[in-house]
Structure formats: structure tokens, C-alpha cells
N, C-alpha and C positions, 0 to 999 in steps of 0.2 A: 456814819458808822452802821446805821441802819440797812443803809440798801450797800454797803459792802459786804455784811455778813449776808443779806438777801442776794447779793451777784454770788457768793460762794456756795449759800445749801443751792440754788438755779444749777452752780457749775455742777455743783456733785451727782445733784438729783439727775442729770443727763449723762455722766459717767455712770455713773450704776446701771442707767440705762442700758447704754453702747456694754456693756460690762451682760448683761441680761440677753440682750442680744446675741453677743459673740459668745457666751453659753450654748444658744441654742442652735447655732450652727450643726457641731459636731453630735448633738441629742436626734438634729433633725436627721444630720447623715444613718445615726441607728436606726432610727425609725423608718429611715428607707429601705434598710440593710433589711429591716425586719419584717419587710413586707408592709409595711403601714399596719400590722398586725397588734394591738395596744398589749395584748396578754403575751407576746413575746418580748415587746417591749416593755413594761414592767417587771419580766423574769430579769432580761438583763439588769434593769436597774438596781433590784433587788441582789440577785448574787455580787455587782460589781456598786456598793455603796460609795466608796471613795471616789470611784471615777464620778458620780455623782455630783459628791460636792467641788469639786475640782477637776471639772473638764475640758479636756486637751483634745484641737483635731488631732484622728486618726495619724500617725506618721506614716507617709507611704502606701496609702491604704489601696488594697489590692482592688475595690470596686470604689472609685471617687462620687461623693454628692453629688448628682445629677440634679439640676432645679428644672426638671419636668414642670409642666403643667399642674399637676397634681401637686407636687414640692411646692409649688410657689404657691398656689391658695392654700392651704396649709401654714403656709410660712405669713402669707397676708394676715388672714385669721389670726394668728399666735400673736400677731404684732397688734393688731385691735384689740385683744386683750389683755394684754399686757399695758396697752394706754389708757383703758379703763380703771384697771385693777393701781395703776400709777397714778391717777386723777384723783380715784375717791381712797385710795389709802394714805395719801401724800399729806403731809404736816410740817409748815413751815417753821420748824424748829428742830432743833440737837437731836430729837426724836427721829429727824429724815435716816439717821444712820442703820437705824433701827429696821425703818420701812426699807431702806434698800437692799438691806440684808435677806428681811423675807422674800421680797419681790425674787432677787436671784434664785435664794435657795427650792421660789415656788416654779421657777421656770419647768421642771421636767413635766412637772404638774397643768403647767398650762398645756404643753405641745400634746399631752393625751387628752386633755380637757376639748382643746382647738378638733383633733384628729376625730373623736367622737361627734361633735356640733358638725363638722365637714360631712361626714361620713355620709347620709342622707345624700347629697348631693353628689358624689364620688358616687354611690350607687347607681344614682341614672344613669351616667356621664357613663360611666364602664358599661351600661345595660345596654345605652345605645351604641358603645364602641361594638360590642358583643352581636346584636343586632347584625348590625351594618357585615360585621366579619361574617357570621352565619349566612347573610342572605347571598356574599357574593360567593360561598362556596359552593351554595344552591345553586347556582348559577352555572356557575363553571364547568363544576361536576369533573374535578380532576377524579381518579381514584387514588384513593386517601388509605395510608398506611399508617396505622399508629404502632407506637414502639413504646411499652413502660418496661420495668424492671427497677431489681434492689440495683444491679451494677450492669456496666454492658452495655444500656442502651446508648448512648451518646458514638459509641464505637460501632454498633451495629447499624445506628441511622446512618453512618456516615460512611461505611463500608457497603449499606443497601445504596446509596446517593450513585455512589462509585461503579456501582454492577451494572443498574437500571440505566445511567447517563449513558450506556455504550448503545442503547437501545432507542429510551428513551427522552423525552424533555420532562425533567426530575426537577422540582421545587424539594428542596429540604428547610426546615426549620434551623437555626443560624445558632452556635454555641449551646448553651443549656438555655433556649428558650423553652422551654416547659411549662409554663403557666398561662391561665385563661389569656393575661393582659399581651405578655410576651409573642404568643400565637395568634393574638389575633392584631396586634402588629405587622405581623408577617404576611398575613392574609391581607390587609387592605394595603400594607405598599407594598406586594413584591408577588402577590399569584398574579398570575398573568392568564389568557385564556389558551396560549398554548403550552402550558404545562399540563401535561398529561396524569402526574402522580404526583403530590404531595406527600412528605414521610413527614410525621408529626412527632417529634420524642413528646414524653407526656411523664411528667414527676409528681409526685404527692407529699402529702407530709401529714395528711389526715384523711379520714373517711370520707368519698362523695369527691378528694378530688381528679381522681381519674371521669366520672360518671359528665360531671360539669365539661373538664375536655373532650370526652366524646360526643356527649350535646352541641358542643360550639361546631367541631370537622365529621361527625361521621361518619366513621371509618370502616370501611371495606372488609379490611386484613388488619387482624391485631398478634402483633409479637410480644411475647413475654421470653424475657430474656432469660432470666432467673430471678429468685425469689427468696431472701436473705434481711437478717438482722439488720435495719438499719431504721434510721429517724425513729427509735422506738421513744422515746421520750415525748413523742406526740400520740404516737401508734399506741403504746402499751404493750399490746402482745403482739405475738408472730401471726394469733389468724386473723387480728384486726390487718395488719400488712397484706397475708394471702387476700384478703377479704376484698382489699381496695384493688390490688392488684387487678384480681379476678370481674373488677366492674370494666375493665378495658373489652373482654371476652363476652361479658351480659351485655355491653350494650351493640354487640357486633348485628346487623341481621340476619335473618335465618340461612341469608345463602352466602354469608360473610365466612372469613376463614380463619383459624387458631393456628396461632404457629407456636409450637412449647417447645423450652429444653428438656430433651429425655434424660439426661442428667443431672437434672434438677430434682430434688424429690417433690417439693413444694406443686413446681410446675408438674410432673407427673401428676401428682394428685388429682390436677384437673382435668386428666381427660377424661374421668368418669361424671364429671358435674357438667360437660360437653356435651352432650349427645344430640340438642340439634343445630348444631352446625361442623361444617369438615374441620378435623381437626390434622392439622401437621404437625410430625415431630421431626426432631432434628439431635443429632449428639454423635456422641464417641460410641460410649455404652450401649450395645443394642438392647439387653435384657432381654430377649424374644419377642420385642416388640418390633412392627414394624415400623420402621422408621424412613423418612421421605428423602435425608440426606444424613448420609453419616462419615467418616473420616477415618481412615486407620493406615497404618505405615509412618507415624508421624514421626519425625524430627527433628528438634530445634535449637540452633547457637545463637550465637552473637548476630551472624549474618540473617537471620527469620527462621522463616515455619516451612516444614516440606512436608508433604500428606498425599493420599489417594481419596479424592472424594469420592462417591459409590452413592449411584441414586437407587430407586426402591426396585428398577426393573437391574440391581445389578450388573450398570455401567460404570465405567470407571475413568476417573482422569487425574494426572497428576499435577499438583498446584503446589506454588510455591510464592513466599510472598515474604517483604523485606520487616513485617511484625515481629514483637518480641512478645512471649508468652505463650505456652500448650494452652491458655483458657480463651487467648483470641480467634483458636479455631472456631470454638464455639461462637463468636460473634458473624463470622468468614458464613459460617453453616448457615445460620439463621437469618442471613442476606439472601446467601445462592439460593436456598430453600425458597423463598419468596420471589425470588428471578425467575428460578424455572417454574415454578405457578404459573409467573406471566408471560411463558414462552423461549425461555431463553434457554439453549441447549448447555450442557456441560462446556461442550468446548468454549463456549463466548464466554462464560462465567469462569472459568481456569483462565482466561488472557487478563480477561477485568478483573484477579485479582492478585497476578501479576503487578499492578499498578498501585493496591493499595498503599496507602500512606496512614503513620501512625496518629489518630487523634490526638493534638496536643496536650501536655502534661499528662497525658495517659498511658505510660511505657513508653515515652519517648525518646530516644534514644540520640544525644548529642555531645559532640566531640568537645569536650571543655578545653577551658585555656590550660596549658602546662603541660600536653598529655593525659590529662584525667577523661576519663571514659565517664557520662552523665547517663544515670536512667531517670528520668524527670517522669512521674508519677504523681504530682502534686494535687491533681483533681481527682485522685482516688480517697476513697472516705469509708470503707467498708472492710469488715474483719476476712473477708476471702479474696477481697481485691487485694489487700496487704499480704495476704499469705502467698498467691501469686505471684506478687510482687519481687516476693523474698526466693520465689524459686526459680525467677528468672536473673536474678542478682547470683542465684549458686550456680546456676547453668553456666556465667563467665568463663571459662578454664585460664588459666598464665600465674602467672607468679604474684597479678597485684593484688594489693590490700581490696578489701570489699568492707566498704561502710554505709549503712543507715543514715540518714537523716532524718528526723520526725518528730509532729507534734502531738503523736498520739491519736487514736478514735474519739470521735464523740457521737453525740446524738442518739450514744446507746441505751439509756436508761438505767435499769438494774443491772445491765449486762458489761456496765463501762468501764468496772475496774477489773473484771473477770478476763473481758476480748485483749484490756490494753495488756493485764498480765497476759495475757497468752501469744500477744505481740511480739512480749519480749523475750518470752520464753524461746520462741521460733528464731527471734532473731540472732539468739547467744549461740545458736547449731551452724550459722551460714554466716556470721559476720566478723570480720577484725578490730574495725571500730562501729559503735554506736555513740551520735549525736543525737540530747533528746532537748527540745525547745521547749521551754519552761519550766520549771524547777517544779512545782505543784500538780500543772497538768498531767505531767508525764513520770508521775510515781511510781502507779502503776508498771508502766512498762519496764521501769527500772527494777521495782520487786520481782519481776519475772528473770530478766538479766540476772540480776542474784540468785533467784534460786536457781537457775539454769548454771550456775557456776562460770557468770562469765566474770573476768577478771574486771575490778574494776576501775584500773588504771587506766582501763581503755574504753568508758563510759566517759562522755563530755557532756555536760547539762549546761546549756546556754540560756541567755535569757533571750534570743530572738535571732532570727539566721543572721543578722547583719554580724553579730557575734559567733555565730559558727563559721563564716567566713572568713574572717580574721585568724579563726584556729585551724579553720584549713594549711592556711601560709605556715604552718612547724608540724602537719603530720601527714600529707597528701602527698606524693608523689607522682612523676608520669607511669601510666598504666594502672593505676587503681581506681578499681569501680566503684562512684558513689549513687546511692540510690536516694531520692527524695519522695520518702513516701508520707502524703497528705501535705497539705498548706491550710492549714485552718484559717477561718472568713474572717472578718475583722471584726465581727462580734464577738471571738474569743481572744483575738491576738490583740484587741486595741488595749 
């Protein structure tokens, strides 16, 4: 009787185990999601308690757990501690229920506990990945273009790739690689010694981390795309943003070059805090300023962008390009503008952007099943990239319905229920229907629907697209424009 009821707390005491473990899978996927970032990953845990005690992998998660190098020590670690914490807590009696109960409930508490004890040792490991990447840049000596901005950049690195490659042997940075690890990835497997230019996108989310990327590539020629509301929930305010923004510009050297949007105010701001290095502007707007490339004659449908670009000796050439949105000119500008820098006359830069192509989920523009016109937007995250958005959805012209789809903005701060109502507000002027994904999330932008006077029969609140999909099949028709704007990460959608 003895060692039966001993063969049973053994059996349990090892399910609660496997049970402890298979917890930490999906805690570990957040924690990857989260940057390895412990003060991100405890915000999560904290706003989403219940997912805590009852955790579920991600369904369909748009970034999958990766068991990196990093992931897996991490993962090693969590599991030695967890065989400690199971040896000297463990009690061979009715009490085991007890201990395994804590044991699970401590698991999120290990994997930060694990992630802190690592951490030390992750610091070298990246110091000397960092190292190694820095010194083969020395090396090489491509000339190195960095690109930051609130919105824009990912479109403009990819739009400079496209101008420069007709001239050039152009290394780009690969999706939204933006970060120290991501970049310098790319540097040790993929620069090559004849790559001429490197365009580096560079994203922050707090102070110093622009300054850290320009340490790792420095950069020749720095672009600021524009300068907007956005990650403020790390940032705080708008001139902590300007502020970081503006370390892409500080760490340029003396004979380095600025390239700013003139129709930015943000960006305008800084050509007075410029003065020794050349600075370029670029825009619509001239203001009396001079300006190094600017665009006027525009206009735009379904089919793209048609414009006169006009350099500063007042040449002109006409460009056209199969882009959706008046605000992608401004990305088109701040490429060419950096071409002809490096030599490239008007006319090569009007053929090269002939060929652009649209950065995925970025105004992308695809022919859906049924008839349905798609503008896929889903990697826009920002209150002017949305508004944008919504004016390329009213520029449509035909008879079909025009619909929203969205999970709302985040990462605004104090600004999130203000931007989302004002999301909604714009969207009750240009839209037939609105889809909004998550009943909580997206309040805000339904408050604004309401007060805008949009009918509400024709608001859908889903809990997750796979269900706004389903209610496409009874309201979608051929020729109706649907727009997807935003796809929130799987730290809000899980």
C-alpha cells in the first residue's frame, strides 16, 4: 500500500512537472516577444492576470517562439531551477498537491528570476557579437545610411534599396531589423566587401537607442523621416521622441549629411540645432525654404502617384509610380534626395522609381478573393499613418462599399484614448462599414463612430479577425474596398 500510494504522489509529482513546463513555453514566447525586457514582461503579466494563471500558446501567433541560442539558455536555466526549487520544496505526502500548486503558479516568477541570473552572461555574448559586427564594418567601409523616423522609414529604406541598386551594390537591412541584435545579424552574415552602401532602418523605443545604433554602423548620411506620436508609453513626451530621434543627426560626423522632412514641423525644427553639418531638406511645402527635392503637380488613384519632381537648380522630371498614398511621396523624395547626393541624375531616379514596389502590409494593395479590393496596412501603428490611410481608402471612386478593419492604436500613452477616438471620428466621414477587433480595445474608437454620428448598425466588433472574416461572407461584396489598418503583436492579441 505503501509504495502504491509512493508510485502515485512520484506520478503526480512529475505531471505537475510536465504541467510547470508546458506553462513556460508560451510565458517564454512573451518574453521573446518582449525583448527579453523583464519590466515589459512584468507590465504584460500584470495588465493580463488571468492569462497568467491559465496559459495558453499563442493561437496563430504572428511572430512564432524562436529557440535561439539565447531562448534555449534561458530555457536550460529556468529548468534547473525549477529542479531545485522541486527537490527542496517537495514532501512526500497529501501536502505534494499543495507544493505543486505553488511550483506552477511560481513559474512566471522563475523565467524572470532565470532571465536576470542569465543576463550577465547575455551581456558579453551580445558585447562580443556587437564587437565582431563593428569591427567588420570598419573594415569594409561601405557608406552607411541610416534611416529613423515615427513612420516612413521601413518604406523609404526600401524605396532608397530600389534607386541606389540601379547604380549601385546596395546591402539593405531585411524587414524591420532595427535593433542593436537584428543589425548586427546582418552585418556578420550578409555585408559582403562589395557592397558599396549599407542603409541601416534604426527604431527606438526609449532614450540612447538610436545613439547605441549609430555606435555599432556609423553613419555617413542620416534620414529622418518624420517625427510623430508614437511608443509614448516608454517615450513619455514628444521631446523625449524628438530628442532620440535627433541622436541619429548628433552622432553623424562633421562632414556627414541630414536629410529632413520640410514638412514636418518636428523635423523642421532641427535645422536650427544643425549647423555643423549640411543639412538636406526635402517636401511638398516649400515655406521659402530652400529645399533640395521637392514634388508638385501631384496626383493620385487607385492606379499610383503622378508628380513633377524639381531639384534645387530648378529641373524637373516627371515620375510616376504604381504607390498608394499622397504621403508616399514624401518617402519617393527622401530616397531620390539621397541618390542624387550620390550622383544620380533626375532622369535615372524618375526610371528607378518607375519600378517601385509597395512595402508589404504597408498600403499594399491586393486583389482579394470574390472581387474585394484589399488595402493591407497592417504594419502601420501610428495616428497619421491611419489618417493617411483613411485618405487613400476615400480616394477609391465606384459604387463599392468602403470598410475599416482595425485593432485600434497603441503604445500611445495618455494620448490612447484621445488618437483612438479620433480614429474613429475620421473613419464615420470616409467609411460604410467599420470592423473593430476587440470589444475593450477598441472603445475608444467606437466612442468617436458615435459621436461622429455613424450609424451603428453598421459597426461590427469582433473578437479576433478570424471572426471578422466569417462576417465578411453576409456583408462584402465584389468591388468593395476593405482597408486593414494596424494588426496588433501578440502581446495584445494573445
Amino acid at each position: 500500500m505503501v509504495d502504491i500510494l509512493h508510485y502515485i504522489i512520484s506520478a503526480a509529482v512529475v505531471a505537475l512537472l510536465v504541467i510547470a513546463i508546458l506553462r513556460t513555453i508560451p510565458l517564454l514566447h512573451m518574453l521573446q516577444l518582449e525583448g527579453y525586457k523583464n519590466k515589459r514582461f512584468i507590465k504584460w503579466l500584470v495588465t493580463n492576470p488571468a492569462k497568467v494563471l491559465i496559459v495558453r500558446p499563442i493561437k496563430e501567433p504572428k511572430k512564432k517562439l524562436v529557440f535561439t541560442a539565447r531562448a534555449t539558455r534561458l530555457f536550460v536555466l529556468f529548468l534547473v531551477l525549477l529542479a531545485f526549487m522541486t527537490y527542496y520544496l517537495f514532501t512526500p505526502s497529501p501536502l505534494f498537491i499543495v507544493t505543486g500548486i505553488l511550483i506552477c503558479f511560481c513559474v512566471p516568477f522563475l523565467i524572470i528570476l532565470s532571465n536576470v541570473l542569465i543576463h550577465p552572461l547575455e551581456a558579453v555574448i551580445n558585447n562580443l557579437y556587437l564587437k565582431s559586427a563593428k569591427k567588420k564594418v570598419q573594415m569594409l567601409k561601405p557608406k552607411v545610411i541610416a534611416i529613423t523616423g515615427s513612420y516612413g522609414k521601413t518604406s523609404t529604406k526600401d524605396f532608397l534599396a530600389t534607386i541606389l541598386s540601379k547604380r549601385y551594390k546596395v546591402l539593405k537591412t531585411p524587414g524591420s531589423f532595427n535593433t542593436p541584435m537584428g543589425i548586427c545579424k546582418v552585418i556578420r552574415g550578409e555585408l559582403k566587401p562589395e557592397h558599396e552602401i549599407f542603409i541601416v532602418e534604426m527604431g527606438a523605443k526609449e532614450k540612447g537607442d538610436i545613439k547605441d545604433l549609430c555606435d555599432l554602423v556609423r553613419p555617413e548620411i542620416g534620414i529622418i523621416t518624420a517625427i510623430g506620436p508614437q511608443h509614448l508609453e516608454t517615450f513619455r513626451t514628444m521631446e523625449s521622441v524628438v530628442s532620440t530621434k535627433y541622436e541619429l543627426i548628433e552622432s553623424l560626423p562633421v562632414e556627414g549629411i541630414a536629410v529632413l522632412n520640410n514638412d514636418d514641423e518636428n523635423c523642421r525644427n532641427l535645422v536650427e540645432r544643425t549647423k555643423e553639418k549640411q543639412v538636406l531638406l526635402f517636401g511638398i511645402n516649400r515655406d521659402n525654404r530652400k529645399l533640395h527635392l521637392t514634388a508638385n503637380n501631384i496626383s493620385t488613384d487607385s492606379n499610383g502617384i503622378y508628380f513633377m519632381a524639381q531639384n534645387c537648380k530648378a529641373i524637373t522630371v516627371s515620375c510616376h509610380c504604381k504607390l498608394l498614398g499622397r504621403h508616399n511621396i514624401n518617402n519617393i523624395l527622401a530616397a531620390a534626395t539621397v541618390a542624387l547626393k550620390l550622383g544620380m541624375s533626375l532622369d535615372e531616379i524618375a526610371e528607378a522609381i518607375k519600378t517601385l514596389e509597395p512595402t508589404p502590409h504597408r498600403l499594399q494593395l491586393i486583389r482579394g478573393a470574390g472581387g474585394v479590393i484589399v488595402i493591407d496596412d497592417a504594419f502601420n501603428a501610428n495616428p497619421v499613418g491611419a489618417r493617411m490611410a483613411l485618405e487613400v481608402l476615400d480616394e477609391f471612386k465606384g459604387g463599392g462599399k468602403k470598410v475599416l478593419v482595425t485593432p485600434g492604436l497603441v503604445e500611445l500613452g495618455e494620448k490612447d484614448y484621445e488618437e483612438n477616438k479620433q480614429l474613429g471620428i475620421i473613419a464615420a466621414n470616409v467609411c460604410d462599414f467599420v470592423f473593430l477587433v476587440g470589444p475593450k480595445r477598441t472603445r475608444p474608437v467606437f466612442d468617436g463612430l458615435k459621436e461622429a454620428g455613424f450609424p451603428e448598425a453598421s459597426v461590427y466588433v469582433e473578437r479576433n479577425l478570424k471572426a471578422v472574416t466569417e462576417r465578411f461572407k453576409s456583408v462584402l461584396k465584389a468591388g468593395d474596398i476593405v482597408l486593414f489598418e494596424n494588426d496588433l503583436p501578440d502581446t495584445y492579441n494573445e
